[in-house]
C-alpha positions in Angstrom: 0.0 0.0 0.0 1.6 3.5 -0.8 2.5 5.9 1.4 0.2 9.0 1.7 1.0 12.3 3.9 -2.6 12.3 5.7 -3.2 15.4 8.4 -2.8 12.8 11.4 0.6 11.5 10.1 1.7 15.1 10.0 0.4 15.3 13.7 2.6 12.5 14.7 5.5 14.2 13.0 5.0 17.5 14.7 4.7 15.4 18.2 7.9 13.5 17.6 10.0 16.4 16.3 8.6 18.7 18.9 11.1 17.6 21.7 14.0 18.2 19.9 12.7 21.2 18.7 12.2 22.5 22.0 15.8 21.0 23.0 16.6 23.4 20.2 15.2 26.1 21.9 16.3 25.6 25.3 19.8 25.2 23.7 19.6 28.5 22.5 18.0 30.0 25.9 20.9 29.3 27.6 23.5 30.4 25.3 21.5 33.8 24.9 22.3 33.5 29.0 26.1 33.0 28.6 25.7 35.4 26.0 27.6 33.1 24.1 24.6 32.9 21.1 26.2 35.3 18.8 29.4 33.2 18.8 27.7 29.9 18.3 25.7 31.4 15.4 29.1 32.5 14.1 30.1 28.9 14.7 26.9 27.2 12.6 27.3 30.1 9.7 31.2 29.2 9.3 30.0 25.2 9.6 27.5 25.8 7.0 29.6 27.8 4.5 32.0 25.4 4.5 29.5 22.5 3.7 28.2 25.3 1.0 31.9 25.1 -0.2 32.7 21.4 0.2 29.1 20.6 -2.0 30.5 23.0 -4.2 34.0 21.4 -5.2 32.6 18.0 -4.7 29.9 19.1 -7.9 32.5 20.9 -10.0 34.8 17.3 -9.7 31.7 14.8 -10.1 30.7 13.4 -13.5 26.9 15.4 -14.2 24.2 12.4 -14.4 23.6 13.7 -18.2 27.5 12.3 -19.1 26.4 11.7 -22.9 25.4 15.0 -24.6 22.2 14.2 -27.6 24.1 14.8 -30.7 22.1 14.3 -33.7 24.0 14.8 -37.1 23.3 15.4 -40.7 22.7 12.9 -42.9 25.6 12.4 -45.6 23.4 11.3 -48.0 21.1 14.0 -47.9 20.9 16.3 -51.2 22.1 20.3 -50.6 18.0 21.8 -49.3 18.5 19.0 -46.7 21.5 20.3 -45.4 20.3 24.0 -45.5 16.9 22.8 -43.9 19.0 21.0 -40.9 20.7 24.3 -40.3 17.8 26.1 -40.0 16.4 24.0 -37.1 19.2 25.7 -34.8 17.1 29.0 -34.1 13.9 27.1 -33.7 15.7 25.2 -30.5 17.0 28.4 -29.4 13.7 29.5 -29.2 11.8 26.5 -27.8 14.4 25.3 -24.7 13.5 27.2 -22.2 9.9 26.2 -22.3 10.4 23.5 -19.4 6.7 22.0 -19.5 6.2 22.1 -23.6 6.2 18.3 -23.2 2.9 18.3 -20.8 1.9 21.0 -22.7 -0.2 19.3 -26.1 -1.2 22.9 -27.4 3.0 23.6 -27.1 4.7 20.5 -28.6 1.6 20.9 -31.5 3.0 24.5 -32.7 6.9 23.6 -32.5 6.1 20.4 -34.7 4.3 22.2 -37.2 7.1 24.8 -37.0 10.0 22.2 -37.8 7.8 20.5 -40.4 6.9 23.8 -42.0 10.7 25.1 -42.0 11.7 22.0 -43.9 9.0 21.6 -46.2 9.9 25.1 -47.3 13.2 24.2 -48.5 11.3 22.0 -50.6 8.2 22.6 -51.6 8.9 26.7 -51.5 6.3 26.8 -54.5 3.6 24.7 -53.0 0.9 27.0 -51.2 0.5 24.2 -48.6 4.5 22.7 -48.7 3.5 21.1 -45.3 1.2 18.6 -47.0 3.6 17.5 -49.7 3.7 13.7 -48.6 1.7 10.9 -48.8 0.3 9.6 -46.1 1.8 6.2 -45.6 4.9 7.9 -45.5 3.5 10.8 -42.7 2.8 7.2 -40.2 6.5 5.7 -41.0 7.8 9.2 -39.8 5.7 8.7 -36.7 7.0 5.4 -35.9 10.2 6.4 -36.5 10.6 9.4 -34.9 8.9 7.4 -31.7 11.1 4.8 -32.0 14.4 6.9 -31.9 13.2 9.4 -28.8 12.7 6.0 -27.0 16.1 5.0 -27.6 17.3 8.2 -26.7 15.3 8.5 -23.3 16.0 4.6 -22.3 20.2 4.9 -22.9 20.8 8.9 -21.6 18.0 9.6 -18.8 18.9 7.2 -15.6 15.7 5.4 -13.9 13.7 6.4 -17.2 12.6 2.7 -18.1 11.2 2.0 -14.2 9.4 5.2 -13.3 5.7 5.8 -15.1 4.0 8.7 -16.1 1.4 8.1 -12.7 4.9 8.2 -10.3 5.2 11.6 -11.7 1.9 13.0 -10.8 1.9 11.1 -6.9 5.1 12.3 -6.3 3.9 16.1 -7.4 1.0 15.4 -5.3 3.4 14.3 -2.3 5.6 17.2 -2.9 2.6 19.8 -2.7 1.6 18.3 0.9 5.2 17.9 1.7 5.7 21.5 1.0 2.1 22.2 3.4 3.5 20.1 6.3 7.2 21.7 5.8 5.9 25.2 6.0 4.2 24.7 9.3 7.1 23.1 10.8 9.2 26.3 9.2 7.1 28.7 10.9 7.8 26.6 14.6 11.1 26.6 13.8 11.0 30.1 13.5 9.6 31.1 16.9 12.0 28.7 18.4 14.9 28.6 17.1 14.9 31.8 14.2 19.0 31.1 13.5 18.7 26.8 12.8 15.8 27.9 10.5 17.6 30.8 8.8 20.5 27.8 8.4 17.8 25.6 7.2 15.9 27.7 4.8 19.2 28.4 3.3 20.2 24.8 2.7 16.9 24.1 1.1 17.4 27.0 -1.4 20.5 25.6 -2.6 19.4 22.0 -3.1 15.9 23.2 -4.3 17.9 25.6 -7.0 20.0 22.5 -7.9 17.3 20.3 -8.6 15.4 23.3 -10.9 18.9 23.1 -12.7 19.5 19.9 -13.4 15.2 19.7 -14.5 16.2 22.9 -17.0 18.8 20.6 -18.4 17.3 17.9 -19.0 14.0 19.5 -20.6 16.6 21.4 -22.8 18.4 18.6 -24.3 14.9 17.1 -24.5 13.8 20.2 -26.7 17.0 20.0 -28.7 16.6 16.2 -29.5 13.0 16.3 -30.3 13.3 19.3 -32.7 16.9 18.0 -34.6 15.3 14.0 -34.7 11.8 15.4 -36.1 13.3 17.7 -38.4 16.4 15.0 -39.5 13.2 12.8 -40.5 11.2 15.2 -41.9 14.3 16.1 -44.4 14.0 12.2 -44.6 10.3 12.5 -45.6 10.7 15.5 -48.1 13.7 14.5 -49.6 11.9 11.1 -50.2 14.8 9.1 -48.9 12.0 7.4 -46.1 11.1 4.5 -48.1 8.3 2.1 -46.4 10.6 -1.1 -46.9 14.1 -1.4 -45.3 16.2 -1.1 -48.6 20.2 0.1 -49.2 19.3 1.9 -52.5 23.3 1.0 -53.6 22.6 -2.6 -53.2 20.6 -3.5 -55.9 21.7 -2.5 -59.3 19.8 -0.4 -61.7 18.7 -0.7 -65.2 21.4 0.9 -66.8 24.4 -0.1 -65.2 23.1 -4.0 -65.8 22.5 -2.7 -69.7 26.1 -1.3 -69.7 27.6 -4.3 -68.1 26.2 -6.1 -71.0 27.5 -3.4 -73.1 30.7 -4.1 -72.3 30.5 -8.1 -72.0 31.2 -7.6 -68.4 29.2 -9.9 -65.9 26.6 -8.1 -63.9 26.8 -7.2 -59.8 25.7 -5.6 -57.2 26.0 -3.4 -55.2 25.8 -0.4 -57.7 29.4 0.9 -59.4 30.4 4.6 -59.5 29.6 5.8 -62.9 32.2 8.0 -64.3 31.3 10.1 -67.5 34.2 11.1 -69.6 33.2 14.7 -71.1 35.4 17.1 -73.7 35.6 18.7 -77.1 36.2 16.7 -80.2 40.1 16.0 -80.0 40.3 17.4 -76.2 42.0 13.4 -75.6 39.0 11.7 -73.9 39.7 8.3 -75.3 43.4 8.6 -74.4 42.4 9.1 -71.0 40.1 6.3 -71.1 43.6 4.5 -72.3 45.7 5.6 -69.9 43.5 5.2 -66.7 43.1 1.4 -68.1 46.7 1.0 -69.2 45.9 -0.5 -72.1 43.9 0.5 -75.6 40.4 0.8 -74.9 39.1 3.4 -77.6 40.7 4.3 -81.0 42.2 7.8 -80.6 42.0 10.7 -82.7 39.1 10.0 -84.9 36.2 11.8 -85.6 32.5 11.2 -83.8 29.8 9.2 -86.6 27.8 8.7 -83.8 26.5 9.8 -80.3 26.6 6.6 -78.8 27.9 6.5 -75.1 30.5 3.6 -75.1 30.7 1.5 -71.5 33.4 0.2 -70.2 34.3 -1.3 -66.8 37.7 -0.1 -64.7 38.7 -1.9 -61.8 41.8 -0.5 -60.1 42.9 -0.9 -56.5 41.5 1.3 -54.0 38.4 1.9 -56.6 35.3 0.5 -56.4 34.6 -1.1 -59.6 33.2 1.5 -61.7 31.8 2.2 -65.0 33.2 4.8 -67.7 31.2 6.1 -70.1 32.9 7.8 -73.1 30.8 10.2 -75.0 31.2 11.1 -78.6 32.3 14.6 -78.0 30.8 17.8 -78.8 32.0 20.8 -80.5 32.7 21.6 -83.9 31.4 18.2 -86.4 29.5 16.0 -84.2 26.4 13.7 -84.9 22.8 15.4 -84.5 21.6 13.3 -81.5 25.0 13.9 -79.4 23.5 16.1 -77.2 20.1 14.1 -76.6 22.4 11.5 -75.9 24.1 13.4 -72.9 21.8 14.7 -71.6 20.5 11.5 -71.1 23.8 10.5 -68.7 23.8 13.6 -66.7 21.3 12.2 -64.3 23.1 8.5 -64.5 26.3 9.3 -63.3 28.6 10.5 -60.5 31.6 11.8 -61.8 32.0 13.8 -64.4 35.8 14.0 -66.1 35.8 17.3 -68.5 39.2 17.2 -70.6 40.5 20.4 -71.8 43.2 20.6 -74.2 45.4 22.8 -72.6 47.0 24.5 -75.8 43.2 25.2 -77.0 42.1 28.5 -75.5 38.2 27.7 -77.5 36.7 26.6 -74.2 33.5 28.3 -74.8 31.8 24.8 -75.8 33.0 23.4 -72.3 31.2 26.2 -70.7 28.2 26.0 -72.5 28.2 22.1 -71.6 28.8 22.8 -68.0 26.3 25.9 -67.5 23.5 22.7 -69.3 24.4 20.8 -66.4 24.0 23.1 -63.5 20.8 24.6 -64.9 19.6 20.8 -65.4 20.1 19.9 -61.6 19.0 23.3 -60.2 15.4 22.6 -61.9 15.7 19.3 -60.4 16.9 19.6 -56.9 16.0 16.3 -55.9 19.1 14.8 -58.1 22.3 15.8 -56.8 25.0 17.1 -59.5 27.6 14.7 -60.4 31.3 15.8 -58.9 33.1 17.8 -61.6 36.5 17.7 -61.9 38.3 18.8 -65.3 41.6 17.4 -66.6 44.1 19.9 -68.4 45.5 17.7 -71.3 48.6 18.4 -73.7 50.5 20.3 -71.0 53.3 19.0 -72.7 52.6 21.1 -76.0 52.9 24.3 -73.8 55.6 26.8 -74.0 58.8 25.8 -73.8 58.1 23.1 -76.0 61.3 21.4 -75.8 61.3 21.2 -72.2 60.0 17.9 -70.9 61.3 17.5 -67.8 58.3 16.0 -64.9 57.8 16.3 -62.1 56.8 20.1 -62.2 55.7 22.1 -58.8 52.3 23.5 -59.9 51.6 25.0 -56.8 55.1 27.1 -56.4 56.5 26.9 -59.9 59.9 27.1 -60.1 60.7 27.0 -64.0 58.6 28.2 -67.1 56.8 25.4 -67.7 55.3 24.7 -64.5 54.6 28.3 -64.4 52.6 27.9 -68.1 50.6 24.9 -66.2 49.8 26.5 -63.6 48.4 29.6 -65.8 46.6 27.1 -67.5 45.0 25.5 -64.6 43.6 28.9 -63.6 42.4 30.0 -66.8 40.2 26.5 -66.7 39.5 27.5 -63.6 38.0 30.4 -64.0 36.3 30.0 -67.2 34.3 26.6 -66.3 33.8 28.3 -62.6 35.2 25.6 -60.7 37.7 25.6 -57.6 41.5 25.4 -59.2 41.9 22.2 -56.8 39.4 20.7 -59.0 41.7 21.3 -62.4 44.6 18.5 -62.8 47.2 18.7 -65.6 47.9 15.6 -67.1 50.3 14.6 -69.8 49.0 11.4 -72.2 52.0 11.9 -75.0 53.0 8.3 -76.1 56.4 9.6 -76.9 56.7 10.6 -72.8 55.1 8.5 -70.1 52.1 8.9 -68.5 52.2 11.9 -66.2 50.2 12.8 -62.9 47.5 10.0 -63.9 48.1 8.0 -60.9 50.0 10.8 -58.8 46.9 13.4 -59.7 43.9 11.9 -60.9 43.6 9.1 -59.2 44.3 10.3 -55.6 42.1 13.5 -56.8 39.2 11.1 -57.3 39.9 9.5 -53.5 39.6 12.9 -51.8 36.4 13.4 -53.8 34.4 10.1 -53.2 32.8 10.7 -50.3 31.0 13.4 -52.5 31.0 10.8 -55.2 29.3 8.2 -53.0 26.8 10.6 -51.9 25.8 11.5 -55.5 25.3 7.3 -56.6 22.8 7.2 -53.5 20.8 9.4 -54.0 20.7 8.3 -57.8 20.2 5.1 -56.8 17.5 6.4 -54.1 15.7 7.8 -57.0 16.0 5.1 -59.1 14.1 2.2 -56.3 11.6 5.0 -55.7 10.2 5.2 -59.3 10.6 1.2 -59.5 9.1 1.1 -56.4 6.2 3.5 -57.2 5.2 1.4 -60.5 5.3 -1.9 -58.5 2.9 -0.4 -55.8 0.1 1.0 -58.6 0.5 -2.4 -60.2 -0.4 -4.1 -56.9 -3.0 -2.0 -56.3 -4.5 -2.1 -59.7 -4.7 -6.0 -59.1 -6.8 -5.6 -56.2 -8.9 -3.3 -57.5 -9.3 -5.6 -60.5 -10.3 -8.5 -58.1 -13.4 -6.2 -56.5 -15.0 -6.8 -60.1 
């Protein structure tokens, strides 16, 4: 049977505490006789200040019972409005964390989750007139469960006692506090009349604990706030985005369409998960195909002839410290090229991850490689649920720049100390700054037969490492895309069979 405070229980408190309360008293009679009472208040103020100052150090050296801070990151798979809409939610928790009862409060926790929902959506659906609704509902319940399912976790591994105490041991022991606080106040106001120093010392003590208690109750309903807003708005990017699929998938496990086409392409066998698709891009003669060569170290494409058709060849690299990958070379454009060339590109833009653009570095004509570029960006800005492939462009020829006769690698591009590495490095920035990409982006290679190969596995290649997390981040959300739309036709197939059974 609980315990409950009942007015006769208090009763026998105040009988047995009413001795020693009058011991108290009489204490402090007869020190008020010896007129030694001022000194033995001295004494309990010094006592109590050092206890003050003991509790003080002993707190400042003992672990907090919140050790593990709530730290909920970004997503590296999400596209760049996810990213922007996970920043965003860092003014809404500023706003919300001192509100220490929104989660008793419905009406509360109801506007700050339409708040979060509405500041993502935004990013979005910024056209929409109602971006909030922009979901379908199945999707809306798997963000529920989710979301649940994560603050659970949360609660059960960071808040200590959480998983024994219920929701009715916080409203008893509210209700025991309130007649707690009844039957301490009457006792306060005896201990005043008879002993007004012990409850000075006592009222005191009970402001310092009580203020330690608020603290540590501000803390945890502000890392509560935090938590709830960062996991409900990291899903709702989920749930926007359309990355929250209804069936536990890895979207880079399962191949797609084209890359099992291309793998037929090239006669090569078929696998999962999905390769990095690499798209070799240039002008007509920029030295595609003798990069395709060189990265395979071996003839793969016929060099120096002219485009009859806009076919995109396959083929399929594997070198170590690569995932196997597929490289796509494209017919060229610029100058002659076949009618459907730029169909066909457009085509791969949305299919790949990487996107090699060779520029002959004696060639100062770059305006085609612009105009090809500038397609690109304006393609994935109007579709900003496809992430743009990583660009990086390859400066080839450097060997035909002035001086020509001097041949002589390796050549310090970033503090040049002759001619020709200052010529590169020229180079490099004009490419730069034409095709308005960063000039660690721009890698000068040299693919002369007469010479050996030159800063293809020294610069490319390691250029390509640093870049793959972006590169990885691209092919899931390509392949995310991909399951969806598969996904979408299976489900109105299914449900077009049931609807066919009803008749």
């Amino acid at each position: 049977m609980p315990f409950r405070l009942t007015g006769f229980s208090i009763f026998l408190l105040v009988l047995f505490l009413l001795p020693w309360l009058v011991l108290i008293g009489l204490g402090g009679y007869w020190l008020w006789l010896h007129d030694c009472l001022y000194q033995a208040i001295g004494l309990l103020t010094a006592n109590s200040l050092l206890g003050y100052a003991l509790l003080k150090w002993r707190q400042s050296r003992a672990k907090p019972l919140l050790t593990e801070p709530f730290s909920i990151p970004a997503d590296a798979n999400w596209p760049d409005q996810g990213r922007l809409a996970f920043d965003g939610l860092q003014p809404i928790i500023d706003a919300w964390q001192d509100e220490a009862d929104l989660f008793v409060s419905a009406d509360k926790l109801l506007r700050l989750s339409n708040q979060v929902l509405t500041t993502v959506a935004r990013q979005f659906h910024a056209e929409s007139k109602y971006p909030i609704l922009e979901f379908p509902l199945p999707y809306l319940l798997r963000l529920v469960v989710l979301v649940c399912e994560d603050l659970q976790r949360e609660v059960l591994d960071k808040i200590p006692g959480s998983h024994a105490v219920s929701i009715g041991d916080f409203y008893r022991a509210k209700d025991a506090l309130s007649t707690l606080k009844t039957g301490f106040s009457f006792l306060n106001v005896g201990g005043w009349l008879l002993n007004p120093a012990g409850a000075a010392l006592n009222k005191a003590r009970s402001v310092l604990l009580g203020r330690g208690f608020v603290k540590l109750g501000e803390e945890i309903s502000r890392r509560l706030v935090g938590v709830y807003v960062k996991k409900l708005g990291y899903y709702a990017i989920q749930l926007y985005s359309g990355q929250i699929t209804l069936e536990t998938i890895v979207p880079t496990e399962v191949l797609t369409g084209y890359s099992n086409a291309d793998f037929a392409a090239a006669q090569q066998p078929a696998d999962s998960p999905e390769p990095l698709r690499i798209l070799l891009l240039g002008q007509v003669s920029s030295g595609k195909s003798t990069l395709l060569n060189a990265l395979f170290g071996e003839i793969k494409a016929a060099e120096n002839w002219l485009p009859t058709t806009a076919n995109v060849t396959p083929y399929v690299l594997e070198r170590e410290g690569l995932q196997r990958a597929i490289i796509l070379d494209s017919a060229g454009y610029g100058g002659l090229r076949h009618a459907e060339a730029v169909t066909a590109l457009q085509r791969e833009w949305a299919q790949v991850d990487l996107i090699l653009l060779v520029c002959h570095a004696v060639q100062a004509a770059r305006q085609a490689d612009r105009q090809q570029l500038d397609a690109i960006r304006t393609y994935f800005r109007q579709n900003p649920q496809r992430a743009m492939p990583v660009v990086i462009a390859v400066a080839s020829h450097i060997d035909q720049l002035r001086p020509l006769r001097e041949w002589l690698p390796p050549y310090n591009i970033r503090q040049p100390d002759n001619a020709k590495a200052g010529n590169i490095r020229a180079v490099c920035r004009a490419i730069a700054a034409e095709l308005q990409l960063p000039l660690e982006c721009i890698v000068p290679v040299c693919m002369n037969p007469v010479y050996q190969y030159y800063n293809i596995d020294d610069g490319l290649l390691p250029l390509i490492y640093e870049q793959l997390d972006d590169i990885r981040r691209v092919r899931y959300l390509r392949c995310l895309g991909s399951q969806r739309s598969n996904r979408s036709w299976a489900q109105w197939r299914k449900q077009l069979a049931a609807l066919g059974k009803l008749f």
